[in-house]
C-alpha positions in Angstrom: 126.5 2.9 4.4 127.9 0.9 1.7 125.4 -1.3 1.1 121.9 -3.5 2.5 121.1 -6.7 1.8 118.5 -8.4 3.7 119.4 -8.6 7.5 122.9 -7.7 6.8 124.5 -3.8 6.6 128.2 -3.0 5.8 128.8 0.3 6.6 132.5 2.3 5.7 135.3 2.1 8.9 135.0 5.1 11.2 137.0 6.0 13.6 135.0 4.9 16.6 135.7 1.6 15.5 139.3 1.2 16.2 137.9 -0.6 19.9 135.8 -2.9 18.3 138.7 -4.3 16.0 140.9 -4.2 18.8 139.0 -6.0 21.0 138.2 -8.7 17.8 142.1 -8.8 16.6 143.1 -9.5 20.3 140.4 -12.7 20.1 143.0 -16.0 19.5 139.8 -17.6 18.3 139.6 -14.3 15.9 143.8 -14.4 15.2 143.9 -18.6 14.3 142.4 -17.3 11.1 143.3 -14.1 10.7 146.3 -11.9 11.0 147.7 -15.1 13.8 148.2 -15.5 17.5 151.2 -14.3 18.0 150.1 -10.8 16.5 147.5 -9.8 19.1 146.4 -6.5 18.2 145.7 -3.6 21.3 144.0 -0.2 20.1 146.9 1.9 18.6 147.8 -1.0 16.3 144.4 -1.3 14.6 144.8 2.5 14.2 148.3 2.3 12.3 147.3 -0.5 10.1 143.7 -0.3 9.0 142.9 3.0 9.7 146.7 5.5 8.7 147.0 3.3 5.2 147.4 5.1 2.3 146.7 2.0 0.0 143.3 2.8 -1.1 141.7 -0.1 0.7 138.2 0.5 1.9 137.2 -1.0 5.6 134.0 -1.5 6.3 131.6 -3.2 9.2 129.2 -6.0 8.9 126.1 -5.1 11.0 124.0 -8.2 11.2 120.2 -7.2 12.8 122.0 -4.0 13.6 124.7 -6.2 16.0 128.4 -5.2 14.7 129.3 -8.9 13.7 132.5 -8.4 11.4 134.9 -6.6 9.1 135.4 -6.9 5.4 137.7 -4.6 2.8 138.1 -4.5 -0.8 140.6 -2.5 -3.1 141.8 -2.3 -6.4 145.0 -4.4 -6.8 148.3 -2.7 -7.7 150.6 -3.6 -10.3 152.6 -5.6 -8.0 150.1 -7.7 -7.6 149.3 -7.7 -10.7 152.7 -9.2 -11.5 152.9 -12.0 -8.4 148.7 -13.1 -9.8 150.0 -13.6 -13.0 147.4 -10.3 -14.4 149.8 -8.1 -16.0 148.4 -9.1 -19.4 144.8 -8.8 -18.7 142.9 -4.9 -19.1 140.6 -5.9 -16.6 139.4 -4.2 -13.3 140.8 -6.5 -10.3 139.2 -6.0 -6.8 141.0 -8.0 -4.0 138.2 -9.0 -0.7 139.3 -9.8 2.7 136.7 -10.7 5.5 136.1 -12.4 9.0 133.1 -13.1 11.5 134.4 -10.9 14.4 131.4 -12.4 17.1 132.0 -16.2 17.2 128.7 -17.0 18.5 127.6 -15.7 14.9 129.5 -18.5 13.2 127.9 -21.5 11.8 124.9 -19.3 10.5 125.4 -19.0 7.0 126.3 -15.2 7.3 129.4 -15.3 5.8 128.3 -17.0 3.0 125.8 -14.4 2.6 128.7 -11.6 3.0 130.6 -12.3 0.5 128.1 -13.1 -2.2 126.4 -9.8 -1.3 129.9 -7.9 -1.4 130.5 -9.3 -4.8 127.2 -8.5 -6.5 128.0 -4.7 -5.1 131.6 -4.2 -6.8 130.2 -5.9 -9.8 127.4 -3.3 -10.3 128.9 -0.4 -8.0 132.7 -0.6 -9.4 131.9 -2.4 -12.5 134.6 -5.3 -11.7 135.8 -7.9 -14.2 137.5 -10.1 -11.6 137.3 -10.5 -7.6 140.4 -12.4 -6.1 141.7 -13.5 -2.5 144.3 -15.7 -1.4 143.4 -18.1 1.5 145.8 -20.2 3.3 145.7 -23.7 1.8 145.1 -25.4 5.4 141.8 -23.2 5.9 139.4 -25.9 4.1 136.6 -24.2 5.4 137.2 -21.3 4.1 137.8 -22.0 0.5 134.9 -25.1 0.6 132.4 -21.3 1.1 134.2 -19.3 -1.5 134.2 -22.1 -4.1 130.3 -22.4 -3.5 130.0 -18.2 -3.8 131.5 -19.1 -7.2 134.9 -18.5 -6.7 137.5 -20.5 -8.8 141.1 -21.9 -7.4 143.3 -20.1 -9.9 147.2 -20.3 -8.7 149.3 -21.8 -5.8 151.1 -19.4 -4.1 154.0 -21.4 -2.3 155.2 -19.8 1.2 153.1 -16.6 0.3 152.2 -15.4 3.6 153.6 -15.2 7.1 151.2 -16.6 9.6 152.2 -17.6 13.2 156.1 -17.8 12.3 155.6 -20.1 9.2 155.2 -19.1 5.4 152.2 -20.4 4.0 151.0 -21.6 1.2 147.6 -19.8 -0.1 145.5 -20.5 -3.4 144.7 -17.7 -5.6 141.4 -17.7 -6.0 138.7 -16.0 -8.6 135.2 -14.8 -8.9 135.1 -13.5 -12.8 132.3 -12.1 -14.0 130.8 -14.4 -16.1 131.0 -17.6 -13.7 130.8 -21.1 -15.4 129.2 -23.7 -13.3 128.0 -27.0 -14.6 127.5 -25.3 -18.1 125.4 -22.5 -17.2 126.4 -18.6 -16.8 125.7 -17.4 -13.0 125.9 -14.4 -11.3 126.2 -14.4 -7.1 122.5 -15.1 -5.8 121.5 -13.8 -2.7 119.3 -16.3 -2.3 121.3 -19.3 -1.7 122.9 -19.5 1.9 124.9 -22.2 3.3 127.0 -22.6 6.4 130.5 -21.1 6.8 132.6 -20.5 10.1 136.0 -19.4 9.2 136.1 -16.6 6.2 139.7 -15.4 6.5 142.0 -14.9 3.3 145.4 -14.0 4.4 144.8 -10.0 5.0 146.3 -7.4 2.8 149.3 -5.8 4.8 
């Protein structure tokens, strides 16, 4: 187990869990947001991508009143991205965060909201991180309208930056720091706050 916070547990990929991604990544509902339709996923798929990666990235499952809800991984960036974020300069530690609600009935709950917030406030203390980034599609409103109010900042465009359903998109690079400004006052992630978010998907780290 990774963490608990409240009603929600993340737990660390296992291998049992290639099914449930499957049957999640093969969801169009599940692909609109995240990876796309036309990339329907079956088992051995999930197994070459999020489970044979040698990329340091660490998968986890959202449990949710002990019901398997979700995924959500984090990683330290590389220099690459270091470079294409504009972060070369900066002698900070950089985790990137990629989620979604895998159960659609558990949308609209404020659970994702909750996620993220809670998965900050654990690399903050846990991995002692300067900066948390992702890079959601531009079109995904939603999306960034929950990260914004998790205290995440719209940093860069990234023109054409990722492939989604046959079409390069555009995505915002977006940015938790440490020290978040709102309204004049320092704040760190409260677990407290909740508010309602359907659609978490960054575009996922390939």
């Amino acid at each position: 187990k990774i963490y608990e916070h409240d009603k929600l547990v993340v737990r660390t990929l296992e291998n049992q869990d290639a099914s449930l991604l499957a049957k999640w990544l093969s969801n169009p509902e599940i692909l609109q947001y995240y990876e796309g339709r036309d990339c329907p996923f079956n088992e051995q798929l999930v197994i070459e991508k999020y489970f044979n990666r040698d990329d340091k990235v660490t998968g986890c499952i959202v449990e949710y009143e002990t019901v398997q809800i979700g995924y959500i991984q984090y990683y330290l960036i590389d220099d690459e991205e270091r470079r294409e974020y504009g972060y070369c300069d900066i002698n900070e530690i950089i985790y990137g965060l990629d989620q979604f609600i895998g159960e659609t009935k558990y949308w609209n709950k404020g659970i994702g909201t909750k996620l993220v917030k809670s998965m900050v406030e654990y690399l903050l203390k846990e991995k002692n991180v300067d900066k948390v980034i992702m890079d959601p599609q531009c079109w995904n409103h939603r999306a960034i309208a929950c990260y914004e109010k998790c205290g995440f900042v719209k940093k860069k465009l990234l023109p054409f930056h990722e492939m989604h359903e046959g079409e390069k998109r555009d995505c915002w690079l977006i940015e938790y720091s440490r020290c978040v400004v709102f309204k004049g006052m320092a704040l760190m992630p409260s677990y407290e706050q909740e508010t309602s978010v359907r659609h978490l998907s960054p575009c996922p780290r390939h």
